[in-house]
C-alpha positions as CSV (number, residue, x, y, z in Angstrom):
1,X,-67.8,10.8,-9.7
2,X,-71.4,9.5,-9.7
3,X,-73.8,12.1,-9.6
4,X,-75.1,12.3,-5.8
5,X,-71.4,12.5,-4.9
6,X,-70.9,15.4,-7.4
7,X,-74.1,17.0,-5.4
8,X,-72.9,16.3,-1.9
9,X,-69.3,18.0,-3.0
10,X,-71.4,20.8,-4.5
11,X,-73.3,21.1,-1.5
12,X,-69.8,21.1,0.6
13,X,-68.3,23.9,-1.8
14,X,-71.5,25.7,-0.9
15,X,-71.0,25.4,2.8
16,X,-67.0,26.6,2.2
17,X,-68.2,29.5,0.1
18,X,-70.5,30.7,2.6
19,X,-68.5,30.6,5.7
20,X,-65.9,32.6,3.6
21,X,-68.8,35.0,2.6
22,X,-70.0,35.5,6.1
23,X,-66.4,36.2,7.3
24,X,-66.2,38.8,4.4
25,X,-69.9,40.2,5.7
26,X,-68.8,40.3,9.2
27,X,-65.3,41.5,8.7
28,X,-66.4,44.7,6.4
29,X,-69.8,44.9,7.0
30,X,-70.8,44.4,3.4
31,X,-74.3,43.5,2.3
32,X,-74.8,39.9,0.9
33,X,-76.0,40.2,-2.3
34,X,-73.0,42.0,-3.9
35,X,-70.2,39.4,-1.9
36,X,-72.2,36.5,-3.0
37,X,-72.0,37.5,-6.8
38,X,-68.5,38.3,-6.4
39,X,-67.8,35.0,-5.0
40,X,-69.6,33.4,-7.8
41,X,-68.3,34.9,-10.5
42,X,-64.6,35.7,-9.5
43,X,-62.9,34.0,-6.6
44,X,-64.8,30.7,-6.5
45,X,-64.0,30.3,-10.4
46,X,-60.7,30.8,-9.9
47,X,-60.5,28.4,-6.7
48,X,-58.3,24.9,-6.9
49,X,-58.0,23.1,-4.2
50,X,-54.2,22.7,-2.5
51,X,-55.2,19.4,-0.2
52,X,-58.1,17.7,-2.4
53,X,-58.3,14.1,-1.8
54,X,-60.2,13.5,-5.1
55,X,-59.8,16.7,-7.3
56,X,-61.8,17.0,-10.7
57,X,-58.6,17.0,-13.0
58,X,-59.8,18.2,-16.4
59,X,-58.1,16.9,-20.2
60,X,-55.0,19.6,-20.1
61,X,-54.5,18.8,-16.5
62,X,-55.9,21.5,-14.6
63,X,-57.4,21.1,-10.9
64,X,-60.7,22.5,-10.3
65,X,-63.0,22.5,-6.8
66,X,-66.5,21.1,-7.5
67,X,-68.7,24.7,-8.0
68,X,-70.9,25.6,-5.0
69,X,-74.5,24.5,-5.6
70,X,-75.6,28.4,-6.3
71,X,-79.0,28.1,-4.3
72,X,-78.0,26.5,-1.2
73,X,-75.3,28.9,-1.2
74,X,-77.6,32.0,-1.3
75,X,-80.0,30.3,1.0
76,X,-77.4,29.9,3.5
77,X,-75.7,33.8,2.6
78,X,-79.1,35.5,3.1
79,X,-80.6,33.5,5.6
80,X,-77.6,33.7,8.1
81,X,-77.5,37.8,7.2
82,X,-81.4,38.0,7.8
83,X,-81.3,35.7,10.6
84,X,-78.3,37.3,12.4
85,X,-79.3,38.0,16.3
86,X,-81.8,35.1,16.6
87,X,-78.9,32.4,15.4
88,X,-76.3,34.1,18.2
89,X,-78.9,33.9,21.0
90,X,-79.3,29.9,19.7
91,X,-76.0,29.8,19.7
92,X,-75.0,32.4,23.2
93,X,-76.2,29.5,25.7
94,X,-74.2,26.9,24.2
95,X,-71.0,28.8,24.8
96,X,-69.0,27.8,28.1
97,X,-69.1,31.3,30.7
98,X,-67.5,34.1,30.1
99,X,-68.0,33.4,26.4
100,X,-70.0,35.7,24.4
101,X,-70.7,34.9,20.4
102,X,-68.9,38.8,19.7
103,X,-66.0,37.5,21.2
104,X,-65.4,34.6,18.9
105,X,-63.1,34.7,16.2
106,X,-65.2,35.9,13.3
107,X,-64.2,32.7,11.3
108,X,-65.5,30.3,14.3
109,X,-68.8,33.0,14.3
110,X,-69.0,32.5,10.6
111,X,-69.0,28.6,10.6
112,X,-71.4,28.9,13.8
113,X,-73.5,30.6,12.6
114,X,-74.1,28.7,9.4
115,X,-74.4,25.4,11.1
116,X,-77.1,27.1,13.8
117,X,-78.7,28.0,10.4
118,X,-79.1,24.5,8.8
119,X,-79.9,23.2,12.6
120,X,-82.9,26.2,12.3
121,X,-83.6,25.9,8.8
122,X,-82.9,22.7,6.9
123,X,-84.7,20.0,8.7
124,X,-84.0,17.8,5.5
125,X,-80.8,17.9,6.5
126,X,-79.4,16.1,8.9
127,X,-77.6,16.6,11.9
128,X,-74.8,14.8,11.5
129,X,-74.3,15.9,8.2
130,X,-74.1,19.5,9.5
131,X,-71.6,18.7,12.7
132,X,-69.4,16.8,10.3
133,X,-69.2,19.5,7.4
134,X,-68.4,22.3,9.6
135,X,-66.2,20.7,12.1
136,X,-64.4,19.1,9.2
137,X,-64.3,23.5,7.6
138,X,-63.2,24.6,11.1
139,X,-60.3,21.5,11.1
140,X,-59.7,23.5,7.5
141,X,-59.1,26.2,8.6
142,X,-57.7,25.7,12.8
143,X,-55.3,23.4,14.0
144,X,-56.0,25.0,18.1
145,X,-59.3,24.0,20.0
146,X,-61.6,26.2,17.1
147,X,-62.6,22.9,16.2
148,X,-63.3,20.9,19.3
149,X,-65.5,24.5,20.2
150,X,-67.3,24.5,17.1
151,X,-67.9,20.5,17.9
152,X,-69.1,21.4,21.2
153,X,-71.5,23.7,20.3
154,X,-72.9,21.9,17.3
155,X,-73.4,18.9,19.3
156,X,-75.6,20.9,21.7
157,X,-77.5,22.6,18.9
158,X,-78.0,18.9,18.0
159,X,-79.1,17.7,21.3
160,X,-81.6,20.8,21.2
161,X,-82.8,20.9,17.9
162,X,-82.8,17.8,16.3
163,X,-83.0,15.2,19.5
164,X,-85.7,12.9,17.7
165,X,-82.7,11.8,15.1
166,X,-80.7,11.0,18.0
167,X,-83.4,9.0,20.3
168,X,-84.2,7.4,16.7
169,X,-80.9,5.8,16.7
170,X,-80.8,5.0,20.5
171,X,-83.6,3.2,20.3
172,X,-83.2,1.1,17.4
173,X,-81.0,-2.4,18.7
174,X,-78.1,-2.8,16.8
C-alpha cells in the first residue's frame, strides 16, 4: 500500500473507532478520555477485519485493520463530546418532522454527529469525503433506511456548510 493510501485507511479506522467511541459515550455516559485509551490500547489492537477488501496480511498470516490515525481520532472523540448540543441543533433542522436527533438510534446519532463535526470543523476536508466515509460506516453497520437518512442529512449539511465546493464543481464545464 503506498503511503497516502495507508493514511487515508488510517484516517478511515479513525472515523470507525470514533463512531464506536461515541456510541460507547452515549450509551453509558462515560467521559472520553478514558474510552478513547481503551479503544487504543485494547479493542482496536485486537480488531481484524471480517469483510476487508484489501487486508494488511502480515508474514505468519495474520489479518490486521490499518491502526486509527491517534490524533484525528481524539480530535474527532473530544470535539464531538465538547461540541455535543451545538452539532444536534446543526443537525435537528435537517431531520424530516417529527424527527428529533434523541430519537435516533444512538449509532445513526453517533455517525451524525461525527460527520456534522468534520462539516463544522475540518474545512481541509472535504465534503464528499465526509458523506462517503460515513454513509459507507452507516452501510457497515445498517442494511434498513439508516443509511439513506444519514445520506440525507449529510447532503444537507453539505449544501449548508460547504456549498462553495459544490458551486465550484457546477460551474466548471466538463
Amino acid at each position: 500500500m503506498t503511503e497516502r493510501a495507508t493514511g487515508i485507511a488510517r484516517r478511515s479506522a479513525a472515523r470507525l473507532a470514533a463512531v464506536q467511541a461515541l456510541y460507547e459515550i452515549d450509551m453509558v455516559g462515560a467521559p472520553a478520555t478514558p474510552v478513547l485509551r481503551e479503544f487504543l490500547e485494547r479493542r482496536w489492537s485486537d480488531a481484524s477485519p471480517v469483510d476487508h477488501d484489501d487486508p494488511k496480511v502480515d508474514a505468519n498470516g495474520a489479518v490486521s485493520l490499518p491502526r486509527p490515525e491517534h490524533r484525528f481520532l481524539k480530535r474527532l472523540v473530544t470535539g464531538v463530546t465538547d461540541d455535543v448540543a451545538n452539532l444536534d441543533a446543526v443537525i435537528a433542522p435537517q431531520l424530516n418532522s417529527p424527527w428529533v436527533v434523541n430519537q435516533l438510534d444512538t449509532l445513526v446519532r453517533a455517525i451524525l454527529r461525527a460527520g456534522s463535526f468534520e462539516f463544522l470543523h475540518c474545512p481541509e476536508i472535504r465534503a464528499r469525503t465526509i458523506i462517503s466515509e460515513y454513509v459507507g460506516l452507516s452501510h457497515a453497520f445498517f442494511s434498513e433506511n439508516e443509511p439513506a437518512l444519514v445520506n440525507a442529512v449529510l447532503d444537507g449539511l453539505a449544501e449548508r456548510y460547504r456549498q462553495d465546493e459544490f458551486s465550484e464543481k457546477a460551474a466548471q464545464p466538463s
